[in-house]
C-alpha positions in Angstrom: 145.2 130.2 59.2 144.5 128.0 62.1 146.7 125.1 63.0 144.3 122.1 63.0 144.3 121.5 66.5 142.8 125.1 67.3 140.8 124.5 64.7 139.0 121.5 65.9 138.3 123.2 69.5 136.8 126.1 67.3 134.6 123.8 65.4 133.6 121.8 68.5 133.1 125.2 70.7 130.9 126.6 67.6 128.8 123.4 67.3 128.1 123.7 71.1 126.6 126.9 70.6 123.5 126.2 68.0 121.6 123.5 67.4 121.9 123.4 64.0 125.0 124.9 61.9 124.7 125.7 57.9 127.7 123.7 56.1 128.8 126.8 54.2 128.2 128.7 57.3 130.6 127.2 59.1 133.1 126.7 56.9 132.8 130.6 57.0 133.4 131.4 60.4 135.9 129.1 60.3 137.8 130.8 57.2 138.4 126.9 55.6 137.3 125.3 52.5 133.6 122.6 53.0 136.0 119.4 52.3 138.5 120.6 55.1 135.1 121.1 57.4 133.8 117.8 56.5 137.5 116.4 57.4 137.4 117.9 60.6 134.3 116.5 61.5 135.0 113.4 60.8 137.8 113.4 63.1 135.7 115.2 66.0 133.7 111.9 64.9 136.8 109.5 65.8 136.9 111.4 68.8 134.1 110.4 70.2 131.6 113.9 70.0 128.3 113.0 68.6 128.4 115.2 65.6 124.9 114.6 62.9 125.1 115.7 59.3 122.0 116.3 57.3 122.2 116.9 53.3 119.8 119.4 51.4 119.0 123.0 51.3 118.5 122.7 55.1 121.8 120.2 55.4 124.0 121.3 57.9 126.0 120.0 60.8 124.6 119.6 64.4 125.8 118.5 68.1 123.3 115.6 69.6 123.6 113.7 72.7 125.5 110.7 72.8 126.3 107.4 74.8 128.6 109.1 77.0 129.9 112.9 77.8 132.5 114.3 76.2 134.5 116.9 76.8 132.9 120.5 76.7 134.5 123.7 75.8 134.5 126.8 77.7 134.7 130.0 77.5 135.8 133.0 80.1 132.5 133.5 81.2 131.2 130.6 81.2 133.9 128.5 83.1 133.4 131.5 85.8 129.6 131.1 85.9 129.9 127.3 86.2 132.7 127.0 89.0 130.2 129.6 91.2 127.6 127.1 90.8 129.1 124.0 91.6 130.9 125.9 94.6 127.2 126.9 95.5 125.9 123.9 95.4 129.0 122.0 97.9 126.5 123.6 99.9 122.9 124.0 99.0 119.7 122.3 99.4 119.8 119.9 97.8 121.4 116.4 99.3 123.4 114.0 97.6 125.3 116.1 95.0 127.8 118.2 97.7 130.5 115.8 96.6 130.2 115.6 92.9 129.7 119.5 92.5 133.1 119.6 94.6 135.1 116.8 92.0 133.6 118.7 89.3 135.2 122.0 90.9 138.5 120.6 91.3 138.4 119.3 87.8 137.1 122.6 86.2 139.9 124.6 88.7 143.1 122.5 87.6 142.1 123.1 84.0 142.0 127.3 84.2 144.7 129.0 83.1 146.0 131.9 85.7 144.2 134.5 84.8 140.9 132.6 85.5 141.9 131.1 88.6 142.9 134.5 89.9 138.7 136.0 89.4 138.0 132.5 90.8 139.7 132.9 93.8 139.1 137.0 94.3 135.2 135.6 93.9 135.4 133.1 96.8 136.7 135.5 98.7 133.9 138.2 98.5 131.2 135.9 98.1 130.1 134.3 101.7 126.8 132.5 101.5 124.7 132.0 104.6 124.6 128.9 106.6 121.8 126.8 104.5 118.2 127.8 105.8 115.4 124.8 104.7 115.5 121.0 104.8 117.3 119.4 102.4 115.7 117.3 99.4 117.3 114.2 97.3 118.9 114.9 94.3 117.6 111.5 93.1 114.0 112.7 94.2 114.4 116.0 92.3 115.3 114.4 89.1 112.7 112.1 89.3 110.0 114.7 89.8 111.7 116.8 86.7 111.8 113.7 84.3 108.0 113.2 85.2 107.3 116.7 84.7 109.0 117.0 81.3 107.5 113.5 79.8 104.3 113.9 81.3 104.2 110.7 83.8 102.4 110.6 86.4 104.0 110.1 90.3 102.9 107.8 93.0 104.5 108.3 96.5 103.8 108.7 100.1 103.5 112.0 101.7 103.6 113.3 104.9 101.3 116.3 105.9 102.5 119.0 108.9 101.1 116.8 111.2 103.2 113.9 110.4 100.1 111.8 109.2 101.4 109.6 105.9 99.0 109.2 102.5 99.1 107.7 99.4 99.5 110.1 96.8 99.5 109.8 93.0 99.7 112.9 90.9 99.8 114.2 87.4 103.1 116.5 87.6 103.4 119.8 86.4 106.6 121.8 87.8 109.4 122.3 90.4 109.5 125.6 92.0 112.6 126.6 94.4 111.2 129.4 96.8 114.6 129.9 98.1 114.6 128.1 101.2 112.1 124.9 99.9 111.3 122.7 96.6 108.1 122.6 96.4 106.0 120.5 93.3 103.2 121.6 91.5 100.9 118.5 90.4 97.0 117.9 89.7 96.5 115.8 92.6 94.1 112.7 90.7 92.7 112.0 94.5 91.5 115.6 94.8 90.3 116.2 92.0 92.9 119.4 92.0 95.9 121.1 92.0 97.9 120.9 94.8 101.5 121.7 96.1 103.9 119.2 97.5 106.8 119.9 99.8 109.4 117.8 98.1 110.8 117.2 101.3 108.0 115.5 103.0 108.0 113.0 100.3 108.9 109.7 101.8 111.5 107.3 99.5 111.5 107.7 95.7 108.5 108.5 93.1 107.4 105.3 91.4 106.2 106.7 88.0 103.4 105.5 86.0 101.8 106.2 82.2 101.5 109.3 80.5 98.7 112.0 81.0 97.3 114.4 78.9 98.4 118.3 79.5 96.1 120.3 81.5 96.0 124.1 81.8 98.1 125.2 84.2 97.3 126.6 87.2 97.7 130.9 87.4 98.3 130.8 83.4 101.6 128.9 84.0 103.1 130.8 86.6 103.8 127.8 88.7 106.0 130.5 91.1 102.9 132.5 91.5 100.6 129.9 92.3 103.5 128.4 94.9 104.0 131.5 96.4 100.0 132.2 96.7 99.6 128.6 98.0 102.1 128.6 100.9 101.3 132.1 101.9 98.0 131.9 102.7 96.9 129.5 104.2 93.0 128.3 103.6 91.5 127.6 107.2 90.5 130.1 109.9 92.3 132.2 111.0 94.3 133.7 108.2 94.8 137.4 108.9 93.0 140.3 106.9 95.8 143.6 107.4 95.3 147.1 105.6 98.6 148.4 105.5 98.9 152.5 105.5 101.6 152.3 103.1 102.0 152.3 99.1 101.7 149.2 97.5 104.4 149.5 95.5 106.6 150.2 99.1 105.1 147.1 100.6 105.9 144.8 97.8 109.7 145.6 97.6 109.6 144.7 101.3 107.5 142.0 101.3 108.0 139.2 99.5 105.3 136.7 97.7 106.0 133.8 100.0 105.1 135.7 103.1 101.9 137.2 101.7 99.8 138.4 99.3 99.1 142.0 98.8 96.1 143.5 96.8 96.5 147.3 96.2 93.8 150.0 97.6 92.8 153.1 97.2 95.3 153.5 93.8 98.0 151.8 95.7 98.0 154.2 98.3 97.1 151.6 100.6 97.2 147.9 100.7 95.4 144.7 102.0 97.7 142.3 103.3 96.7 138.6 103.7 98.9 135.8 105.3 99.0 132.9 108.2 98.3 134.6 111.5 100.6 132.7 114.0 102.6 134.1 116.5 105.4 135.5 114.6 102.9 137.9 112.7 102.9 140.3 115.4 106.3 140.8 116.1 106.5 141.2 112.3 104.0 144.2 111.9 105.8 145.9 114.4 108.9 145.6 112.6 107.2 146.8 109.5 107.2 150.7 111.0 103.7 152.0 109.6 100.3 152.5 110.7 98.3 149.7 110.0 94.8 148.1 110.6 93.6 144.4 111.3 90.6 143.5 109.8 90.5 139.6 111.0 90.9 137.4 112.9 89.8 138.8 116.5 92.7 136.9 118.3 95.2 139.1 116.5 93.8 142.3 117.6 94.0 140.3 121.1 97.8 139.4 120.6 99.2 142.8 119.4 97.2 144.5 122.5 99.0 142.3 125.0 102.4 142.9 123.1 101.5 146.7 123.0 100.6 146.6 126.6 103.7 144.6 127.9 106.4 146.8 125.4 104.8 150.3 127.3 105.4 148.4 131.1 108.8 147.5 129.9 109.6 151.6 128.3 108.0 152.7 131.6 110.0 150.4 134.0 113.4 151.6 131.5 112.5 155.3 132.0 111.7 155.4 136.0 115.0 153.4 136.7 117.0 156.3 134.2 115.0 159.2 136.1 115.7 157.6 139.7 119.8 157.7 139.0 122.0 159.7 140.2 125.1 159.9 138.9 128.1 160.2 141.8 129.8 163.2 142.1 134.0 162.9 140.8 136.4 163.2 143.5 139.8 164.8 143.8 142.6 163.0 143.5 
């Protein structure tokens, strides 16, 4: 039999798991009789956790939000998951929450036992992240956009292009997709007349929110990450480049990721199409690529990998007649 302490972390840990617990359920898994279950709740009542009780066939116990956050419970796993996000996020993209995630890592640390702390620390140890790639967003800003996604308000705010050239905005908010390096939001843009994408970091100050809107269809079925990654990667004015890609598909798309391009299988996925922004980094990438490939569009890229062909063969030319033209000295006795 548990003591009643342990048995009120039980209950509360159990109630944290469901959303809705059956009375004789729980009195079950708990090995105790329904009037010592009703006590306990009561008391995890006095406590403070926001505990409901609902009478009927369907009664049954269940864990709401309250007015303020109690203490949560735990386990192994779980603690372990949670301390490598906060330590992630001392760190990540997003600005304004480095300091909390680190209080709450203190917090969560000082309250392992041993064993814990020990796969805590063996993890920090193995795990290095890389400096932080991307501009950093506002957590404020973030949970704004996400509240106006989830109650379907639309978002007024000012926006600043590439160019640096400022516009009104207001928007009917559908998603926030993290790419990896930027937070990007997917709205119907009421101006347009469209959906558009937003780099949530080129949104100047905080998103004033307005009245509801009705649900829309979403853009690629729902795959906002899709329709991000099709978006960004290629870009709709001239110049975009047209690549057929001697390769397999399937090869090409474990190496190239969505952001970067989009690639349309040919020939049974023998070959593919590869298109994507042609600026001056493209050629240096298709190189790097190692297989045969063809440009289709635009003419300027041809242009650009001839003169990088053309310079890479004077400088293996130049490397090869200073190697043939040295002679190496002869030892001498000493």
């Amino acid at each position: 039999m548990l003591t009643s302490s342990t048995r009120l972390l039980r209950l509360l840990s159990l109630l944290q798991t469901r959303s809705h617990w059956a009375g004789q359920d729980l009195a079950e898994r708990l090995e105790v009789h329904p009037r010592t279950l009703r006590r306990d709740v009561d008391r995890l009542r006095q406590l403070g956790y926001p505990v409901e009780a609902s009478s009927g066939v369907a009664g049954g116990y269940a864990f709401r939000a309250g007015q303020a956050l109690p203490p949560l419970l735990l386990d192994d796993g779980e603690a372990l998951a949670v301390s490598i996000a906060l330590r992630t996020a001392t760190a990540g993209a997003v600005g304004g929450i480095e300091e909390p995630a680190l209080r709450a890592l203190v917090k969560l640390e000082q309250a392992m036992p041993a064993r814990l702390r020990q796969q805590v620390d063996a993890l920090r140890s193995t795990i290095l992240p890389l400096d932080r790639a991307g501009p950093v967003v506002e957590a404020a800003v973030l949970a704004t956009l996400a509240s106006a996604c989830r109650d379907q308000l639309r978002a007024e705010f000012t926006y600043e292009d590439s160019q640096g050239r400022s516009a009104q905005r207001v928007v009917e908010p559908q998603g926030v997709v993290h790419t990896g390096q930027r937070w990007y939001l997917v709205a119907w843009d009421r101006g347009r007349g469209d959906w558009r994408t937003f780099r949530i970091d080129r949104i100047v100050g905080e998103p004033r929110l307005g009245a509801h809107f009705a649900p829309r269809a979403s853009p690629d079925g729902g795959d906002l990450k899709a329709y991000v990654a099709r978006s960004i990667s290629v870009p709709q004015h001239a110049g975009q480049a047209r690549v057929v890609l001697n390769a397999p598909h399937a090869q090409m798309a474990r190496r190239i990721p969505p952001s970067a391009a989009v690639l349309t299988p040919l020939e049974n996925g023998q070959r593919c199409l590869m298109e994507c922004g042609a600026g001056d980094s493209l050629v240096y990438w298709l190189m790097a690529l190692d297989v045969e490939f063809e440009v289709l569009g635009p003419v300027s890229l041809s242009d650009r990998l001839r003169v990088a062909g053309e310079r890479a063969l004077r400088c293996a030319t130049a490397v090869r007649t200073t190697a043939d033209s040295f002679t190496p000295s002869q030892g001498t006795n000493r």
